[in-house]
C-alpha positions, -999 to 999 in steps of 0.1 A, spaced: -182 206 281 -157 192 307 -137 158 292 -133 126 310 -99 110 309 -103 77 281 -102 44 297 -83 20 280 -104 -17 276 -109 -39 305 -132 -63 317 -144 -66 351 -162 -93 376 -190 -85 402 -191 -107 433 -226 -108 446 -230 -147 453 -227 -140 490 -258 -143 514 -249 -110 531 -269 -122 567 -252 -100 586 -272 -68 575 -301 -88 590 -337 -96 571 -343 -126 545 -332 -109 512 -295 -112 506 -280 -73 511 -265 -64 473 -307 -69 464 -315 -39 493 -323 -6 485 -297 13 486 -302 50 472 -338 42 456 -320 13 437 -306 -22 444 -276 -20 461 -260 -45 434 -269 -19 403 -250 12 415 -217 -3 407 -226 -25 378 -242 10 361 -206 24 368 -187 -4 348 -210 -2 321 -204 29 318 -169 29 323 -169 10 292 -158 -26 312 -165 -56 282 -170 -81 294 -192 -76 330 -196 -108 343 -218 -106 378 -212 -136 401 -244 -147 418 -260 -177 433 -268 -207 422 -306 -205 413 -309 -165 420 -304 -150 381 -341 -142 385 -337 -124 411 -305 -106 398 -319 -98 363 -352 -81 386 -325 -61 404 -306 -47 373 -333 -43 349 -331 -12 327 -290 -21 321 -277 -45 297 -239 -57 283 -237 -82 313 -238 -119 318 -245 -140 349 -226 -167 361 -231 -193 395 -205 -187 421 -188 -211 451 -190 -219 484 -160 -196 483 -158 -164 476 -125 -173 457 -143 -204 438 -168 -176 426 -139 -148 416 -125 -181 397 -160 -189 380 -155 -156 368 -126 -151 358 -128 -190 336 -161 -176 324 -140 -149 303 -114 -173 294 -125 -171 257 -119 -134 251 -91 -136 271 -88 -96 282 -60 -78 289 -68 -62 324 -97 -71 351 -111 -53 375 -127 -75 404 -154 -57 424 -174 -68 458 -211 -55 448 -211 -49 484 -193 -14 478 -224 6 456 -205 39 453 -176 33 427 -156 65 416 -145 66 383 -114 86 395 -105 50 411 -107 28 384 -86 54 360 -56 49 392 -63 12 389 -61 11 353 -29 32 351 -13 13 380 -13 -19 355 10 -5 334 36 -13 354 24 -41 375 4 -70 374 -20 -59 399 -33 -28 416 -58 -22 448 -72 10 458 -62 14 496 -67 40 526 -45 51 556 -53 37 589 -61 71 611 -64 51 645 -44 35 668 -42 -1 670 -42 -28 695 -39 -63 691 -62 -87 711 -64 -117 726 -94 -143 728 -106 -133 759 -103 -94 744 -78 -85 764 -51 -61 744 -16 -81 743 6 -56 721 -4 -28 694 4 -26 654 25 1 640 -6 17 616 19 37 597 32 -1 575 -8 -7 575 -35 0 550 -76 -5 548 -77 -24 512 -110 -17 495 -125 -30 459 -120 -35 426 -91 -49 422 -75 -48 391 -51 -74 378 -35 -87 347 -60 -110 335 -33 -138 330 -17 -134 361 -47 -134 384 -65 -163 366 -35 -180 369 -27 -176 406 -66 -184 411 -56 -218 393 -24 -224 415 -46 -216 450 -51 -248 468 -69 -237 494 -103 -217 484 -118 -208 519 -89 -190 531 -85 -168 503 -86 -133 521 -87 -113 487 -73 -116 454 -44 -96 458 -31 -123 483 -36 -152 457 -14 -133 430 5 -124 455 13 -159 470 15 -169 436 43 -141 421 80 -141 418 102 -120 438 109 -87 420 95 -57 410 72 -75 384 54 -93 413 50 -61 432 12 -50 436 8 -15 437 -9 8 460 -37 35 448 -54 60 464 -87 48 473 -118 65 485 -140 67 517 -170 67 490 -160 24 483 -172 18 518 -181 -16 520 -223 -23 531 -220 -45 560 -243 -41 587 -278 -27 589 -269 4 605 -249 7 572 -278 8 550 -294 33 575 -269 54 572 -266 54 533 -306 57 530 -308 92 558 -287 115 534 -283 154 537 -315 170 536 -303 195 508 -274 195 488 -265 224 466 -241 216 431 -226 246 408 -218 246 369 -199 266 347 -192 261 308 -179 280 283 -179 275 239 -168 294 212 -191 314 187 -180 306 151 -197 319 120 -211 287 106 -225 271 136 -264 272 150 -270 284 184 -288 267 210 -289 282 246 -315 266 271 -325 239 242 -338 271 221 -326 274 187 -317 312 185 -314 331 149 -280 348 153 -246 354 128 -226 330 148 -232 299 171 -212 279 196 -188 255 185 -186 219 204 -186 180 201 -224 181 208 -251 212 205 -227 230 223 -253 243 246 -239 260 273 -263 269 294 -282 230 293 -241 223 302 -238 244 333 -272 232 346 -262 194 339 -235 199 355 -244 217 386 -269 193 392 -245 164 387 -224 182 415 -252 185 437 -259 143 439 -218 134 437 -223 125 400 -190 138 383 -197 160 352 -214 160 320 -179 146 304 -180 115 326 -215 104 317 -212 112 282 -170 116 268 -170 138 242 -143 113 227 -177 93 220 -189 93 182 -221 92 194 -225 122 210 -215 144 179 -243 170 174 -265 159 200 -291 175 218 -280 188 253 -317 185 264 -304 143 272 -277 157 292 -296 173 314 -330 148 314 -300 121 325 -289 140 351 -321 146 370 -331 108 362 -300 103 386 -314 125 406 -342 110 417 -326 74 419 -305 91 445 -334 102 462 -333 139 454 -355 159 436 -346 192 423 -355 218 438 -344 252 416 -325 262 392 -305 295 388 -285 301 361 -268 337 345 -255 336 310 -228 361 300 -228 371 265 -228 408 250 -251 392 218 -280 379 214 -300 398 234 -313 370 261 -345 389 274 -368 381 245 -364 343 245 -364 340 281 -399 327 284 -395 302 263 -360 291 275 -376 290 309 -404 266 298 -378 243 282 -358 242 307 -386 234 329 -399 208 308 -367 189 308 -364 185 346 -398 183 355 -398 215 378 -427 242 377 -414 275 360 -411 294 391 -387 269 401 -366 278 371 -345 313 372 -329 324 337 -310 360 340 -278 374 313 -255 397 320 -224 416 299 -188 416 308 -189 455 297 -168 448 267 -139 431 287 -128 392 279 -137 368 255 -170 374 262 -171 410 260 -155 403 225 -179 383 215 -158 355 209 -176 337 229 -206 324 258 -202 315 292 -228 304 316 -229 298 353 -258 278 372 -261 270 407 -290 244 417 -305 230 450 -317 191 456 -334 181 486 -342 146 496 -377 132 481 -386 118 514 
């Protein structure tokens, strides 16, 4: 099973106290479906599971109701009102964690639904060594800079310029503290600008620069939520895993205990063919891997079933607005003998993700007596599955 790099503690603040008009209709944009799902719960699931304590969401006065609707099914958040200001409501925030006083925040516009975890690990890292971090993109085209009647007057030199994107992540002293020092809320253009205006010369004031991603595009407009709700017809994701046999341990392949001398050897069941499935169809939606959903640094995954793995990742499936569509997967062994526990391995397989057995391919194959595998130190397994859009 693939690991996830640990994440050392933060906390992190959602904005969503904005009325977001300009993506048109009554219903303020982070509460549109985005994906099958509120637009506001796609990055709030991410910090959650990212492990960010506290989560406080910033929303309007008078709209928890309507927040709670939106996220229901997560928990380990708290709400809390916002300004008039988007700054007054990153300040409400920040104040609102005062007591537990964290070490590092990340602050996050729930505007941006599709939050890499690869970002908030550079983030993170970045704040080793300074008291803030953004995530940030090249500009790819020229510039020209306008007048009021729109009229170009001179251009930019893009190569000193960069698209700045959210979260944010800051010491939680400094930034709370520069939010304290800012006199002027409505001209706030982000926070790195208050910590900046409110940091010393020298390298400990510096912000730092991360690689962001085009996937923290920023919902905007309604030709934005268009766009994100017409996805590729089909996508197709690939798996491979591989675990040890030991004498001593069971063996589960396809969520079928199998009577054999040795089994395989791992933080959970070790089940490498549920693995290579999970994880093909966590490639196929954008989802990371099995170790980014469930770290096998976790406790709580010792010994467990590999049959949640793969239920979670075709849940997430359909909230992206897939459905699975087949499974093949090949498992390379020279012992057991697959072919007699194929039918039931099928049906297992089947049940957990909902498809119809003949939507479900199981086939084995040798190495002839070469590698690991042909040494029988070991199982590997390789799966490819399709997703197609469920509408």
């Amino acid at each position: 099973m693939a690991s996830s790099i640990p994440l050392p503690p933060f906390a992190a603040i959602v904005v969503a106290a904005g009325k977001g008009l300009r993506v048109g209709g009554d219903t303020p944009k982070q509460y549109r479906e985005w994906r099958g799902r509120p637009l506001i719960a796609h990055s709030v699931e991410t910090l959650i599971e990212a492990g960010a304590d506290p989560l406080v969401i910033v929303i309007s006065e008078g709209s928890e109701e309507f927040a709670r609707a939106a996220l229901s099914g997560l928990d380990g958040f708290s709400f809390i009102a916002g300004g008039a200001a988007r700054q007054d409501s990153v300040r409400a925030g920040l104040e609102a964690m005062a007591q537990s006083a964290p070490d590092k925040v990340l602050i996050h516009d729930a505007a941006r639904p599709d939050l890499p975890r690869s970002v908030i690990e550079r983030l993170l890292g970045a704040l080793e060594t300074h008291p803030g971090a953004i995530p940030a993109l090249p500009v790819v085209d020229s510039l020209a800079v306008a007048s009021e009647h729109s009229t170009m007057t001179g251009t930019a030199d893009r190569d000193t310029l960069r698209r700045v994107q959210t979260p944010q992540a800051f010491r939680y002293n400094r930034i709370l503290a520069a939010h304290r020092a800012w006199s002027d809320p409505a001209n706030a253009g982000d926070d790195a600008q208050v910590l900046a205006a409110n940091s010393g010369k020298g390298a400990s004031g510096k912000i730092a620069l991360v690689q962001g991603d085009e996937r923290l595009k920023k919902i905007t407009f309604a030709e934005d939520l268009m766009e994100t709700q017409t996805p590729p017809a089909f996508r197709i994701g690939q798996g491979f895993d591989v675990h040890r046999l030991l004498t001593g341990e069971e063996l589960w392949l396809c969520g079928i205990k199998l009577d054999h001398d040795k089994g395989l050897a791992g933080h959970s069941d070790a089940d490498v063919a549920l693995h290579a499935i999970t994880d093909a169809v966590l490639g196929a939606i954008g989802e990371g891997d099995i170790g980014t959903h469930f770290p096998p640094s976790d406790p709580k995954w010792a010994g467990a079933r590999s049959g949640q793995f793969l239920e979670h990742a075709a849940k997430l499936t359909r909230e992206a607005g897939y459905m699975i569509g087949n499974i093949d997967l090949t498992i390379i062994c020279e012992a057991p003998k697959i072919g007699p526990h194929r039918p039931a391995m099928r049906a297992e397989v089947a049940r957990l993700t909902g498809l119809s057995e003949s939507a479900v391919s199981i086939k084995a194959t040798t190495t002839e007596k070469l590698g690991f595998t042909g040494r029988g130190e070991g199982i590997a397994a390789q799966a490819i599955v399709a997703v197609q859009r469920a509408s």
